[in-house]
mmCIF file of the C-alpha atoms, coordinates in Angstrom:
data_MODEL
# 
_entry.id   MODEL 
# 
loop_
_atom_site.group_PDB 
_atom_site.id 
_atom_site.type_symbol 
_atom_site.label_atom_id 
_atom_site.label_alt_id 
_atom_site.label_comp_id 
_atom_site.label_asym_id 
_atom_site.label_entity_id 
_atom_site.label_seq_id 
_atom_site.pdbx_PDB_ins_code 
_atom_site.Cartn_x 
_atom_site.Cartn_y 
_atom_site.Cartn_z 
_atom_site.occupancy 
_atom_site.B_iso_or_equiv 
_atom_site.pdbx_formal_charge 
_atom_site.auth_seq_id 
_atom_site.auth_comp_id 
_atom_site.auth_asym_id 
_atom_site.auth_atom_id 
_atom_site.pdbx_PDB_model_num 
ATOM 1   C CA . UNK A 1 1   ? 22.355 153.441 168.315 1.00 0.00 ? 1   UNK A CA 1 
ATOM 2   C CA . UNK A 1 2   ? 25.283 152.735 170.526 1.00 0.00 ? 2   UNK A CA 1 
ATOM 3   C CA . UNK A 1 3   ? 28.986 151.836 168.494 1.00 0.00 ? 3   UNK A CA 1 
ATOM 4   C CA . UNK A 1 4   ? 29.160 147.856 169.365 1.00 0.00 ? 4   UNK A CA 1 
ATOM 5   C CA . UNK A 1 5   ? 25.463 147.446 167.587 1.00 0.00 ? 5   UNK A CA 1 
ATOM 6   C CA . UNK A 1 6   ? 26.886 149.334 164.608 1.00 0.00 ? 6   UNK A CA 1 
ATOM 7   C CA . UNK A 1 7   ? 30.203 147.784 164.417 1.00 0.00 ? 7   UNK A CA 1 
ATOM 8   C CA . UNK A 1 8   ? 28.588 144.082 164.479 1.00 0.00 ? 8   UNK A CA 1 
ATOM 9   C CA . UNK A 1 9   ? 26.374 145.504 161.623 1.00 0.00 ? 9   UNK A CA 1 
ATOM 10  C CA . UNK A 1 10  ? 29.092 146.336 159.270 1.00 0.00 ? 10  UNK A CA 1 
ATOM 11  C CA . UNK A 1 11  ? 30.830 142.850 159.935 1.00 0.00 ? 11  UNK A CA 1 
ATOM 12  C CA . UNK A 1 12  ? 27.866 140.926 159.917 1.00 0.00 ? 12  UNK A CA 1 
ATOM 13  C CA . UNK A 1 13  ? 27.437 143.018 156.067 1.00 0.00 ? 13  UNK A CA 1 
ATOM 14  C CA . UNK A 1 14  ? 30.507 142.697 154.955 1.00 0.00 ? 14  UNK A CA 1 
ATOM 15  C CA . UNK A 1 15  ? 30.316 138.547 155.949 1.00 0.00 ? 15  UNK A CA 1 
ATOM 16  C CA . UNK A 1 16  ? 27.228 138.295 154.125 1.00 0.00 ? 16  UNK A CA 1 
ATOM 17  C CA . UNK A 1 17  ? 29.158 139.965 150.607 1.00 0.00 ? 17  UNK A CA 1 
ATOM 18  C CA . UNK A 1 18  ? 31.979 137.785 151.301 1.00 0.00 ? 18  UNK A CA 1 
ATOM 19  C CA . UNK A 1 19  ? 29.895 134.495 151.406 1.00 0.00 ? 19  UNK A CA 1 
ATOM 20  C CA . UNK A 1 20  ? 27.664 135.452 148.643 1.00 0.00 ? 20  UNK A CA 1 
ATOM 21  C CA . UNK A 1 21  ? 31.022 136.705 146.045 1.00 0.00 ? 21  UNK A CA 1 
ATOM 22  C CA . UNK A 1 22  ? 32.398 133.127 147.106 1.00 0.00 ? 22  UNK A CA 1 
ATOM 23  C CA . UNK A 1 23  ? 29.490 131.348 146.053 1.00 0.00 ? 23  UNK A CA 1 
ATOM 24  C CA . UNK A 1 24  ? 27.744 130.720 149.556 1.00 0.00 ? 24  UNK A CA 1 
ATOM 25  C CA . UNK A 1 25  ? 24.370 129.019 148.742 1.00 0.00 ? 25  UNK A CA 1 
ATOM 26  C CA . UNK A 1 26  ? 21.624 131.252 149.341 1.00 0.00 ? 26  UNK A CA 1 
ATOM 27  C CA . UNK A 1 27  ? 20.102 129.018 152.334 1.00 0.00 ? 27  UNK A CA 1 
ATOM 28  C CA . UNK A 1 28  ? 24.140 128.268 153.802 1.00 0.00 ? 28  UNK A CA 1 
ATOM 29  C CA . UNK A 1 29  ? 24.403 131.864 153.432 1.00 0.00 ? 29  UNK A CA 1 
ATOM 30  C CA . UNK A 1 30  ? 21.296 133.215 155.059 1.00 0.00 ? 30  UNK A CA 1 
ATOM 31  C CA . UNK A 1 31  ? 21.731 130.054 157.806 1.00 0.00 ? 31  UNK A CA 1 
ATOM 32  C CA . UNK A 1 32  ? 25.686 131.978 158.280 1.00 0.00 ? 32  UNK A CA 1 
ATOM 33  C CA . UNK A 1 33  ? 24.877 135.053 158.809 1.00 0.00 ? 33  UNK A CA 1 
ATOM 34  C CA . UNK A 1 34  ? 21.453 134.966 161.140 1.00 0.00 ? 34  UNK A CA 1 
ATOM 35  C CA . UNK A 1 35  ? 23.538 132.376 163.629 1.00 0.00 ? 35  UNK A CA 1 
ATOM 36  C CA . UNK A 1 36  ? 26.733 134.867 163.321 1.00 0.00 ? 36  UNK A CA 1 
ATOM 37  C CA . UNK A 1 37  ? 24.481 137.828 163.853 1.00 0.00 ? 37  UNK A CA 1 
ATOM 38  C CA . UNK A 1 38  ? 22.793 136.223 167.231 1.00 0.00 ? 38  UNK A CA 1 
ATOM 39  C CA . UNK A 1 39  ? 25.824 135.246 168.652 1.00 0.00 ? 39  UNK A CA 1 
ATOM 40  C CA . UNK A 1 40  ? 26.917 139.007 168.477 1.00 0.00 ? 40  UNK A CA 1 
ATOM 41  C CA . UNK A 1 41  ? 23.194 140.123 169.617 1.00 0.00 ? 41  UNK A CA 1 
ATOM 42  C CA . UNK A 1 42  ? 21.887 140.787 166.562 1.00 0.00 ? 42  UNK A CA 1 
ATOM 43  C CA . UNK A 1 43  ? 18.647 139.384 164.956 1.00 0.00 ? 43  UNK A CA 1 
ATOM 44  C CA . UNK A 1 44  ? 19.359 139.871 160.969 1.00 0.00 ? 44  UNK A CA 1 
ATOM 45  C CA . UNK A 1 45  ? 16.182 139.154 158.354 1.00 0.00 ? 45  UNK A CA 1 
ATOM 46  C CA . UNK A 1 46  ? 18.197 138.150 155.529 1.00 0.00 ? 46  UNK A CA 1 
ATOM 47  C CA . UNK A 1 47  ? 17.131 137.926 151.186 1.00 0.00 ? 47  UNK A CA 1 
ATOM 48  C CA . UNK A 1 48  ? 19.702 136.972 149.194 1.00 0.00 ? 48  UNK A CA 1 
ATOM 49  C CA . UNK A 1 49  ? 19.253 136.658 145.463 1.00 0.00 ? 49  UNK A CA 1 
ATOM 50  C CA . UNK A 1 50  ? 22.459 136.190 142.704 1.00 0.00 ? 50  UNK A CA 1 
ATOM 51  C CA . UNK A 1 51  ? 22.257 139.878 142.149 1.00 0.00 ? 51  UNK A CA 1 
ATOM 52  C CA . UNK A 1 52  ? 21.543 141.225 145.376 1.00 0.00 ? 52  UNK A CA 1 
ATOM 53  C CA . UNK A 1 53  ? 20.984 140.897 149.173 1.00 0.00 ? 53  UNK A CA 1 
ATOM 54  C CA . UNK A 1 54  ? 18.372 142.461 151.576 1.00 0.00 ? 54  UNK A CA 1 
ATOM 55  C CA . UNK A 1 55  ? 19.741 142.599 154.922 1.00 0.00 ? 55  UNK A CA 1 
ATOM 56  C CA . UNK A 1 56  ? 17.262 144.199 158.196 1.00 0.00 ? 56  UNK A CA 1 
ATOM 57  C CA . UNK A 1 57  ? 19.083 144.415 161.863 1.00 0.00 ? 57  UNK A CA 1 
ATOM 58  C CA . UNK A 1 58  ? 17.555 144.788 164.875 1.00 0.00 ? 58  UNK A CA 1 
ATOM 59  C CA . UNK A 1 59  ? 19.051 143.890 168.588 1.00 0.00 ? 59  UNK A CA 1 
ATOM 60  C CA . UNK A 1 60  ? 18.150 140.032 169.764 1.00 0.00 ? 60  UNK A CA 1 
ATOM 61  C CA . UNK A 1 61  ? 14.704 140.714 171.949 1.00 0.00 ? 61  UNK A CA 1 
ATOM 62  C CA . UNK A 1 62  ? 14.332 144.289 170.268 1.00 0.00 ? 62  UNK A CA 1 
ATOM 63  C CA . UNK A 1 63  ? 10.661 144.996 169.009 1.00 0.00 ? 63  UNK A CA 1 
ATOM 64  C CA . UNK A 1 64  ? 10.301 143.566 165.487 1.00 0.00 ? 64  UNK A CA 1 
ATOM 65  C CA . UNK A 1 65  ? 9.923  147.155 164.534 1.00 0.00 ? 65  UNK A CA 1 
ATOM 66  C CA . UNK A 1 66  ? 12.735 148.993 165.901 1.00 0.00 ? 66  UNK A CA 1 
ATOM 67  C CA . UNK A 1 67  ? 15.523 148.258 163.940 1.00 0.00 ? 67  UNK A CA 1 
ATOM 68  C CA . UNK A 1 68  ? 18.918 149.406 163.949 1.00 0.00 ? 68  UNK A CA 1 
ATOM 69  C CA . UNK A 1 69  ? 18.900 150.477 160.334 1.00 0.00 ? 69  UNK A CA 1 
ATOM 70  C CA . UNK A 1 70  ? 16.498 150.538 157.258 1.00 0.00 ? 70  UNK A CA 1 
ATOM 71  C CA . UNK A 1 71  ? 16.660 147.727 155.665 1.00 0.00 ? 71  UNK A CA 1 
ATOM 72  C CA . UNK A 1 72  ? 19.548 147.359 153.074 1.00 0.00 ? 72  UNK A CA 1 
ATOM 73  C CA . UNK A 1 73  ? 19.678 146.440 149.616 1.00 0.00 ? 73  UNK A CA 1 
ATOM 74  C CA . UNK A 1 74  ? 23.158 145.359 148.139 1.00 0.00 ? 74  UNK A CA 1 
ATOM 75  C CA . UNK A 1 75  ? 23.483 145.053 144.577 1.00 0.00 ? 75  UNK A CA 1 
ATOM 76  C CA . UNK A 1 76  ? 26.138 142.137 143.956 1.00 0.00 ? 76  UNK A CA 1 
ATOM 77  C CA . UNK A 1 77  ? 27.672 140.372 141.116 1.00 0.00 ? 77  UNK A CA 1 
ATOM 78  C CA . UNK A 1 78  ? 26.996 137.190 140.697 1.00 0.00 ? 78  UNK A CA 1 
ATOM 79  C CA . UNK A 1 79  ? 29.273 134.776 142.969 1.00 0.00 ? 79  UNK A CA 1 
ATOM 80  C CA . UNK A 1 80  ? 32.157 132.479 141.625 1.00 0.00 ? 80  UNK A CA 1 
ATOM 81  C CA . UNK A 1 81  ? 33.063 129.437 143.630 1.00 0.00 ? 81  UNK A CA 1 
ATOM 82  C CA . UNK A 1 82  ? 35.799 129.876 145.799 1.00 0.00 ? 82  UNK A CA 1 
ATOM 83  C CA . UNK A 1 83  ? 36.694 127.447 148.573 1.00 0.00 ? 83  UNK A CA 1 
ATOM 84  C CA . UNK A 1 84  ? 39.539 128.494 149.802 1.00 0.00 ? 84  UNK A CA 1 
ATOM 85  C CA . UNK A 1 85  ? 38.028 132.140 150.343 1.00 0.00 ? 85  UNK A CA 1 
ATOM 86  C CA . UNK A 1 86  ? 34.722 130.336 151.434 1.00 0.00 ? 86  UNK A CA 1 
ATOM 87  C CA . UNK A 1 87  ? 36.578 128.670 153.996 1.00 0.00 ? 87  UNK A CA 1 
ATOM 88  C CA . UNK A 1 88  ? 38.809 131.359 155.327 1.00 0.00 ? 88  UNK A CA 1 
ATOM 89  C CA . UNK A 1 89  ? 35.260 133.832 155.879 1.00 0.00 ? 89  UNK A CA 1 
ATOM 90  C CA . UNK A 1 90  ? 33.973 130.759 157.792 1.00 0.00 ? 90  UNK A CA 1 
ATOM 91  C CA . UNK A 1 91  ? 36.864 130.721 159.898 1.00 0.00 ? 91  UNK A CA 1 
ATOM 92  C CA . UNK A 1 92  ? 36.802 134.370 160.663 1.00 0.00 ? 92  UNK A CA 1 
ATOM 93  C CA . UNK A 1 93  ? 33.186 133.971 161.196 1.00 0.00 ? 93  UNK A CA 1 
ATOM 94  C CA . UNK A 1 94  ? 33.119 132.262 164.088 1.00 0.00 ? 94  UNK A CA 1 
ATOM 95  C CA . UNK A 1 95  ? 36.252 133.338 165.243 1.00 0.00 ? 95  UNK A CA 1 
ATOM 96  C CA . UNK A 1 96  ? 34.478 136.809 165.826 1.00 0.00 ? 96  UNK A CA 1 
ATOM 97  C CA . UNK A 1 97  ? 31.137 134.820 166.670 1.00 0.00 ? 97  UNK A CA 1 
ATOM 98  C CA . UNK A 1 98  ? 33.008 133.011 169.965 1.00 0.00 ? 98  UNK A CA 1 
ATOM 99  C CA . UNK A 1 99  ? 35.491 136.276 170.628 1.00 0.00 ? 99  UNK A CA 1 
ATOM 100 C CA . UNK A 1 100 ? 38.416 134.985 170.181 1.00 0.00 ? 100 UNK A CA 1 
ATOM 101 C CA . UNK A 1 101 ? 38.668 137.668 167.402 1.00 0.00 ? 101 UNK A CA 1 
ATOM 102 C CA . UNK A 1 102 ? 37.148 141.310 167.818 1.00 0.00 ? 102 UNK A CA 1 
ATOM 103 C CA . UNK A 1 103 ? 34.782 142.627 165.420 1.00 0.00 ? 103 UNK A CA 1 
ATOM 104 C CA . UNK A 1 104 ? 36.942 145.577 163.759 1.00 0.00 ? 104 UNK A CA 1 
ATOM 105 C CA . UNK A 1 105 ? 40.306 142.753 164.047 1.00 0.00 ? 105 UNK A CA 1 
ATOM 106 C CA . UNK A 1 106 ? 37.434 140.129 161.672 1.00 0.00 ? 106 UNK A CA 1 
ATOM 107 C CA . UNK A 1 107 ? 36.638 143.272 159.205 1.00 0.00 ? 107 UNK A CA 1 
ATOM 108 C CA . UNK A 1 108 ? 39.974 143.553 158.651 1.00 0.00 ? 108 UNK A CA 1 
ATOM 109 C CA . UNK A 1 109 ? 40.569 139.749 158.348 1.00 0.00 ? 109 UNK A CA 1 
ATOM 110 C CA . UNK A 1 110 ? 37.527 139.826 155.815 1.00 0.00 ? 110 UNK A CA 1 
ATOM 111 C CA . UNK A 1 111 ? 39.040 142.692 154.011 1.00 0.00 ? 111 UNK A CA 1 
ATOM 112 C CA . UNK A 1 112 ? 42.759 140.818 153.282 1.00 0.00 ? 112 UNK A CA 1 
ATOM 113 C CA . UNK A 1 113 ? 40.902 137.817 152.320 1.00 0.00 ? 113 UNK A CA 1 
ATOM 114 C CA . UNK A 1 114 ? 39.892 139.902 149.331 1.00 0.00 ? 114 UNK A CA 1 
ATOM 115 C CA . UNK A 1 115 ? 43.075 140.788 148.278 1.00 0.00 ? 115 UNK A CA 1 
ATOM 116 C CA . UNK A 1 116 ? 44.027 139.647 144.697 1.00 0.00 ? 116 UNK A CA 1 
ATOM 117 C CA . UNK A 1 117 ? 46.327 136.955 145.107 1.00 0.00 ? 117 UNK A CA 1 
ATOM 118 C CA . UNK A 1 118 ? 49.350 136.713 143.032 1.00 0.00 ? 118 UNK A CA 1 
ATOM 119 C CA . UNK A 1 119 ? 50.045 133.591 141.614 1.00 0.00 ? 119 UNK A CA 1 
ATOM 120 C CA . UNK A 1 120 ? 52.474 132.020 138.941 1.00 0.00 ? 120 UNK A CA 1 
ATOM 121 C CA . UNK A 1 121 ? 50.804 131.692 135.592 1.00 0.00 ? 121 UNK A CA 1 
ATOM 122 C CA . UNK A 1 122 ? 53.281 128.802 134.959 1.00 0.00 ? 122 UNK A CA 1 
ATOM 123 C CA . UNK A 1 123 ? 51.141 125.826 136.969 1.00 0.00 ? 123 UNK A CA 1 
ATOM 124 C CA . UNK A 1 124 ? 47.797 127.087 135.605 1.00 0.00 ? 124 UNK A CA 1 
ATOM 125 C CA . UNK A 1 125 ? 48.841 127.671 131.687 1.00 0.00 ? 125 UNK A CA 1 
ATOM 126 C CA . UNK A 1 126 ? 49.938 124.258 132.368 1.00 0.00 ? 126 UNK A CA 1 
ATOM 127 C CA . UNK A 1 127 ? 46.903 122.967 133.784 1.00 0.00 ? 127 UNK A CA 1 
ATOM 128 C CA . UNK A 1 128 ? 45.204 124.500 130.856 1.00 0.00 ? 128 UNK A CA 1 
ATOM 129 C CA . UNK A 1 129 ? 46.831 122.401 128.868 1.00 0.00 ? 129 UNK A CA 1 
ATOM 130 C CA . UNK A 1 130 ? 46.480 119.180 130.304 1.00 0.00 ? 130 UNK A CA 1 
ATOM 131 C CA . UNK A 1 131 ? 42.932 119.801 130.276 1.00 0.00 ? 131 UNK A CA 1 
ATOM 132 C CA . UNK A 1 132 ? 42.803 121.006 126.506 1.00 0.00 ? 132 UNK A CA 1 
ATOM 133 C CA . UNK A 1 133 ? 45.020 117.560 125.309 1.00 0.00 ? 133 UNK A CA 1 
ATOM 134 C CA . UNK A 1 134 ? 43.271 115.164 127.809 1.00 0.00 ? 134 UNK A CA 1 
ATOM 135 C CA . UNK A 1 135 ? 39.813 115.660 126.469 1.00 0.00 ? 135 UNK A CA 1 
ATOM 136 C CA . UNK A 1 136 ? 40.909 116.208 122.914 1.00 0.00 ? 136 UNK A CA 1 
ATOM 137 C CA . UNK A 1 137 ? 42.729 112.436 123.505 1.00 0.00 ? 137 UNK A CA 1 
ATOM 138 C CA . UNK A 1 138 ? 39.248 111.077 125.239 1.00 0.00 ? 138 UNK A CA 1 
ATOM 139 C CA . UNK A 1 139 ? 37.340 112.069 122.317 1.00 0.00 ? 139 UNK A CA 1 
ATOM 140 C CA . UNK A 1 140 ? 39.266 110.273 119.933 1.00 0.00 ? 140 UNK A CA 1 
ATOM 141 C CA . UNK A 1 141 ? 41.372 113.081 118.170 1.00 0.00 ? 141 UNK A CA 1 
ATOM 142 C CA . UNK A 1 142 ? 44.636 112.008 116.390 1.00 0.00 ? 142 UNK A CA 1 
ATOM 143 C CA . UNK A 1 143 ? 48.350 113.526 117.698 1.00 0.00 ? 143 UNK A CA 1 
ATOM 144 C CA . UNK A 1 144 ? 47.516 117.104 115.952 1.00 0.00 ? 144 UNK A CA 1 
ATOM 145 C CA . UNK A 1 145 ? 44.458 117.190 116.815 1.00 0.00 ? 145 UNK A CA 1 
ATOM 146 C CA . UNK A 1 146 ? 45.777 116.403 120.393 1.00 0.00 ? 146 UNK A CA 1 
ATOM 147 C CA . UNK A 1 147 ? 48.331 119.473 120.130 1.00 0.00 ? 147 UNK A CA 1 
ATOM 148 C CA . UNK A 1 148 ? 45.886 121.648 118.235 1.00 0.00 ? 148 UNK A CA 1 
ATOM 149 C CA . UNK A 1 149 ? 43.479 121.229 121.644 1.00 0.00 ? 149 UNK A CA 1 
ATOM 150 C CA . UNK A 1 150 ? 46.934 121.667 123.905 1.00 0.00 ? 150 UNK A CA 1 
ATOM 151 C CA . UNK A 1 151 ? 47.732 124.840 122.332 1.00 0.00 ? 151 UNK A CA 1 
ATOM 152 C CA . UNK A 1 152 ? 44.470 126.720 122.142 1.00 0.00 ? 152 UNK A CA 1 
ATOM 153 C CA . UNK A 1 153 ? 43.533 125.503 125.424 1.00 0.00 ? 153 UNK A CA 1 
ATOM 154 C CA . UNK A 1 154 ? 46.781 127.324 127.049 1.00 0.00 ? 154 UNK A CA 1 
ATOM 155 C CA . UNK A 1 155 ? 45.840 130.783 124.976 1.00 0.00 ? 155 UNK A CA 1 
ATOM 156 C CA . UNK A 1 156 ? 42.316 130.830 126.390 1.00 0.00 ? 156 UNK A CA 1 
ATOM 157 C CA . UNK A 1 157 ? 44.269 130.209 130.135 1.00 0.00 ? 157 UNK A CA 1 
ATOM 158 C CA . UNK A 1 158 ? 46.511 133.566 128.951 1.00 0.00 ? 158 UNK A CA 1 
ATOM 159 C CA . UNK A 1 159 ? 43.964 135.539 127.906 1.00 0.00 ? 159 UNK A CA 1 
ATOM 160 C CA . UNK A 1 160 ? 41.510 134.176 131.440 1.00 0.00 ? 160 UNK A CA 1 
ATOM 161 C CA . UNK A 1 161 ? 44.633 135.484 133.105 1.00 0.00 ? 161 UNK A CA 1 
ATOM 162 C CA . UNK A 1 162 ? 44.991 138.104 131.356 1.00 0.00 ? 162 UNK A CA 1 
ATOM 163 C CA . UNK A 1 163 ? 40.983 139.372 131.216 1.00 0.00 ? 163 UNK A CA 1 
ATOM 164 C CA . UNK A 1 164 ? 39.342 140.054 134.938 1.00 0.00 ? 164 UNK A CA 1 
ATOM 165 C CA . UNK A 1 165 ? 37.428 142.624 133.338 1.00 0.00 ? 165 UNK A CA 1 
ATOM 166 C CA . UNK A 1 166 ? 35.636 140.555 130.687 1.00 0.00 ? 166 UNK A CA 1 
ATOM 167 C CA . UNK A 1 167 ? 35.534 137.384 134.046 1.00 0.00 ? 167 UNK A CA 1 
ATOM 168 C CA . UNK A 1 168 ? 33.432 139.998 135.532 1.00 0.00 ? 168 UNK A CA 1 
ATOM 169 C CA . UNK A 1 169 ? 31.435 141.082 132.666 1.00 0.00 ? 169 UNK A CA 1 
ATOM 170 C CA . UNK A 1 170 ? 30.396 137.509 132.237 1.00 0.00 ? 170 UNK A CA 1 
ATOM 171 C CA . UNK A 1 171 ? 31.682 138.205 128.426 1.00 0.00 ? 171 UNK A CA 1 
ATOM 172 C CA . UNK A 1 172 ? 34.781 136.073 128.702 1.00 0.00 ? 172 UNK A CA 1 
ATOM 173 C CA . UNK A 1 173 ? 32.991 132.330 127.560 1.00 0.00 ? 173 UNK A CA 1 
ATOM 174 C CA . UNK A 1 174 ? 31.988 133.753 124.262 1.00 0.00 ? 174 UNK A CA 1 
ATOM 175 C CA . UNK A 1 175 ? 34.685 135.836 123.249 1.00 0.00 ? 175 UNK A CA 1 
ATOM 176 C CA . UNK A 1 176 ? 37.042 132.714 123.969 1.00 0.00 ? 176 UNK A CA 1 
ATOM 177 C CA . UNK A 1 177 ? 34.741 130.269 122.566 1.00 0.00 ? 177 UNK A CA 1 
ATOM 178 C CA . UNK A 1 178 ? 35.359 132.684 118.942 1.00 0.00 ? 178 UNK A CA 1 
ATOM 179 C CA . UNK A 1 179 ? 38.763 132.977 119.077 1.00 0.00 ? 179 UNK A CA 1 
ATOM 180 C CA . UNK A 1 180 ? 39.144 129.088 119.663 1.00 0.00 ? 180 UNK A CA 1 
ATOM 181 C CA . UNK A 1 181 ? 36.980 128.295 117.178 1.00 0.00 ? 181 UNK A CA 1 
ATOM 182 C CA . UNK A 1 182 ? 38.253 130.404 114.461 1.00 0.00 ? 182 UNK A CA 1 
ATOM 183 C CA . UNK A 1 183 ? 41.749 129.063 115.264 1.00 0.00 ? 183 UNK A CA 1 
ATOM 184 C CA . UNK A 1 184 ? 40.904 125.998 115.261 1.00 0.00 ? 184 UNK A CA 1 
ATOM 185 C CA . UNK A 1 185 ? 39.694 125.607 111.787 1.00 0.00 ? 185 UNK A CA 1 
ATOM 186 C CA . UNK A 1 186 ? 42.752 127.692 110.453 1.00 0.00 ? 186 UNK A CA 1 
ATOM 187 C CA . UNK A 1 187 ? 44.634 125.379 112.654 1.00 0.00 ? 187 UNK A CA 1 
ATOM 188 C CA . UNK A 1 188 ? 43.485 122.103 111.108 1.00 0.00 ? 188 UNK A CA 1 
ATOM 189 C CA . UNK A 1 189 ? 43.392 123.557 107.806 1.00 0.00 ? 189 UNK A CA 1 
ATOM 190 C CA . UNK A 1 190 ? 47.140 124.749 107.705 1.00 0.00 ? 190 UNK A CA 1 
ATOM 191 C CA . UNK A 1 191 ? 47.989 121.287 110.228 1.00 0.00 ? 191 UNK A CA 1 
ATOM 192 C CA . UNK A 1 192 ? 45.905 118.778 108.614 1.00 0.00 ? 192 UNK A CA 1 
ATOM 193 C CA . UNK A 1 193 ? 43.410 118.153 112.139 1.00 0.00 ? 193 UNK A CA 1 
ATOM 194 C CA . UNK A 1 194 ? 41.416 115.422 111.260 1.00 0.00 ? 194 UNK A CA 1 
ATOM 195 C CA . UNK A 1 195 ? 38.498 116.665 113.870 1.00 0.00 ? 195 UNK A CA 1 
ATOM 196 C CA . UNK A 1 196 ? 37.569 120.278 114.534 1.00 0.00 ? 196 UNK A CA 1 
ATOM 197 C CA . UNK A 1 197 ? 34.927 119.525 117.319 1.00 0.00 ? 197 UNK A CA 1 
ATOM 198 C CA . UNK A 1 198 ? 37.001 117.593 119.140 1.00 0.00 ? 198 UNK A CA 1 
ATOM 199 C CA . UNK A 1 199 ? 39.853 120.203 118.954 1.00 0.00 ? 199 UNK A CA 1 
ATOM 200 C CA . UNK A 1 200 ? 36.846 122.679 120.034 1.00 0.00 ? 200 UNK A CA 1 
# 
């Protein structure tokens, strides 16, 4: 196996994670990385599933069974939509595809683009909030019911921030969904909310 086939696998890999942890659909995924793989001479056989990916490689014109590698399986988490991310792989994607990027300079590109970013919690609590007081108002609640909703909605923003381990554990809906709850009836009980459900 010479080192450009085995360099234009590990790209071609680490694209396919990237698209899929993104939220790539499977067939925009699969469609990605088999025209991303020709273009670099590769002919990739790819299975993607929300928990995992089966990738195959063999050189464009090879013998279907000589392949570079046994087939992979990668185990992934399931994918959260991210469209700024989405679009950055896509751009680094073909960048590499029609060389004006190398392979190892697009792995790298595809490895910062996973970098946590750090961002003020200031805008999104606020956001949160918004949200929580705009459909607490659309459903009819009164003023506390209205700042009830505001309130509980910017806690369950601080404690998303706050939380990447239960985002990942797919544990963070229900645990919030409690704690909102709960306050929410102590809330109108000690506030006088007329409407529970709506501050829900």
């Amino acid at each position: 196996m010479t080192e450009q086939p085995t360099a234009s696998v590990r790209f071609v890999r680490l694209m396919a994670q990237r698209l899929h942890e993104y939220g790539a659909g499977a067939h925009r995924l699969e469609g990605a990385v088999k025209s991303v793989g020709e273009r670099l001479g590769l002919e990739v056989e790819v299975f993607s599933s929300p928990t995992s990916m089966f990738l195959t490689f063999r050189e464009v014109g090879a013998d279907p069974d000589d392949v570079l590698l046994p087939t992979q399986l990668l185990r992934l988490n399931p994918g959260e939509d991210d469209l700024g991310r989405l679009c950055a792989v896509d751009a680094v994607s073909e960048a590499v595809a029609d060389g004006s990027l190398s392979v190892a300079e697009g792995a790298a590109e595809l490895k910062q683009i996973a970098q946590p970013v750090k961002e003020s919690p200031l805008p999104v609590l606020t956001a949160w909030g918004i949200v929580g007081m705009t459909v607490a108002g659309l459903l009819g609640g009164n003023w506390v019911d209205i700042g009830l909703a505001a309130g509980l909605a910017v806690l369950t923003g601080f404690v998303s921030l706050r939380s990447a381990r239960l985002l990942e554990l797919g544990s963070f809906e229900p645990i919030a969904a409690f704690l909102v709850t709960v306050l929410a009836y102590l809330g109108a009980t000690w506030l006088g909310g007329s409407n529970v459900p709506h501050i829900v």
